[in-house]
C-alpha positions, 0 to 999 in steps of 0.5 A: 183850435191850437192855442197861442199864449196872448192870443184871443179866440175866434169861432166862425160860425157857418150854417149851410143845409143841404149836400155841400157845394163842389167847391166845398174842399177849396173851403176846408183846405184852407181852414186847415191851414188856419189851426188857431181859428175854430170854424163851425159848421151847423148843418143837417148835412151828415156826409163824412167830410175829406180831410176834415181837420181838427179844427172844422167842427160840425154841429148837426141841427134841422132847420126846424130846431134852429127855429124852435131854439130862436123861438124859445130865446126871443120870445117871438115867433120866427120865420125861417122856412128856408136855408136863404132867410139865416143870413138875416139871422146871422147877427143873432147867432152870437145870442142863440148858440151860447153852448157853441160859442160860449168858450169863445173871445170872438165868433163870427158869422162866415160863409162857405163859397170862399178859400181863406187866406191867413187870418191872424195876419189881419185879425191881429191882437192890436184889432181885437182888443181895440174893437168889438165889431170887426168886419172885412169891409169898409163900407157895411157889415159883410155877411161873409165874414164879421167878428164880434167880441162875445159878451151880453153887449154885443151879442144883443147888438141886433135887439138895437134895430128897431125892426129885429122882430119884424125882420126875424118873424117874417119870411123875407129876406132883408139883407139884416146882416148887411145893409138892407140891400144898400150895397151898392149905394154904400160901396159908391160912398152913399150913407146908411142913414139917408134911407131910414125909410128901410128897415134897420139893419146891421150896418145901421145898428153898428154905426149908429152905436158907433157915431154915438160913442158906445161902440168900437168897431173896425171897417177895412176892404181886405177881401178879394171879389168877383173875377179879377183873375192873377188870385194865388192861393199859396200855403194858406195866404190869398195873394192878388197879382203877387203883390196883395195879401187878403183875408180870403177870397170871396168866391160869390161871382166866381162859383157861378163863372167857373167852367171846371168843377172836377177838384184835384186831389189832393188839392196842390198847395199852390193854385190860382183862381182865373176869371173861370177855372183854378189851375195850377200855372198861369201864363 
């Protein structure tokens, strides 16, 4: 990571197992064009990355050792017999890898199917001295990208839910890293704490902390998902219609819509996503 003077220093970390996807370049495109910014990626996945800059790092782990570390570091046994069950684990990354994260201002939970735009645009130093949680939504913690400020306190926010062990020793998925499955509830201006009947997750957590006085936290919409089409990835900044900078572009929807895999090399410095396919020009 290139250091500025002033500037706070941020790691995301990813945990991916299994051969990368076929939009996986897109991905390490765009982190290159983010120096500042460390993007970590632990995996059992031992393929040579192309044009892999300096400040993608990979952290080479099985399954079965994250498993055995957040056994020793809870205190409890833990379930994580698939790759899909570490987004419930994301909150806790922050507490199990100090040795990754330790040198960090801020870490932060992200995912692969998406192309970053600039990220110090949005993630400013005003936010990050303001806050200890931030996060690329304005309704619920996201799973594709959140921050949190790297110290005890926050690193032990998840310990706040009262259902972190039964959610973290069990084999299902509960959404803990968001919402409990809310998504859409919450996106339509519904509360997280009308469903208590649910298990307490991230968002509940944050909030909760939050109404209560005992935590600075940041809720903005500057993601672009699903297929709107007319988004530019332009020299390293995710423009929508040419008028809407965002932080990146969440490629959940799109990675599944997309009728051409074939990746260009190299990859041109301007492209478009339509609804179906990345070209170059648009009409």
């Amino acid at each position: 990571m290139l250091k500025e003077q002033n500037t706070s220093s941020i790691a995301l970390l990813t945990c991916w197992f299994g051969p990368y996807p076929w939009y996986f370049s897109y991905f390490i495109h765009s982190c290159s064009f983010n120096p500042t910014i460390d993007f970590i990626i632990v995996t059992d996945n031992t393929d040579l990355i192309e044009d892999k800059p300096e400040n993608v790092r990979i952290v080479y782990k099985t399954l079965a050792q994250i498993q055995e570390v957040a056994f020793h570091k809870l205190g409890f046994e833990v379930n994580i017999g698939r790759p899909y069950k570490l987004c419930d684990f994301k909150p806790t990354y922050g507490f199990l890898f100090p040795e990754i994260v330790g040198r960090y201002d801020f870490w932060g939970h992200a995912d692969i199917d998406l192309v970053y735009g600039n990220i110090r645009n949005f993630m400013t130093e005003e936010i990050l001295k303001d806050n200890e949680v931030i996060t690329c939504r304005h309704d619920y913690i996201s799973g594709t990208f959140s921050l949190f400020r790297n110290n005890e306190k926050v690193n032990t926010l998840f310990m706040k839910s009262k259902d972190y062990e039964k959610v973290l020793s069990s084999p299902d998925h509960y959404c803990f890293d968001e919402c409990s499955f809310l998504c859409e509830v919450l996106r339509e201006g519904g509360s997280i704490f009308d469903y208590t009947h649910l298990e307490e997750s991230m968002t509940y957590v944050v909030q909760d902390e939050v109404n209560k006085g005992r935590l600075k936290a940041y809720f903005d919409f500057i993601i672009i998902e699903g297929t709107p089409g007319e988004v530019k990835w332009d020299k390293g900044m995710v423009v929508y219609k040419e008028q809407y900078e965002a932080l990146l572009y969440h490629l959940i929807k799109f990675k599944t819509e997309c009728k051409e895999h074939e990746i260009r090399k190299p990859i041109p410095d301007s492209f478009y996503f339509t609804p179906n396919e990345i070209v170059t020009t648009i009409h």
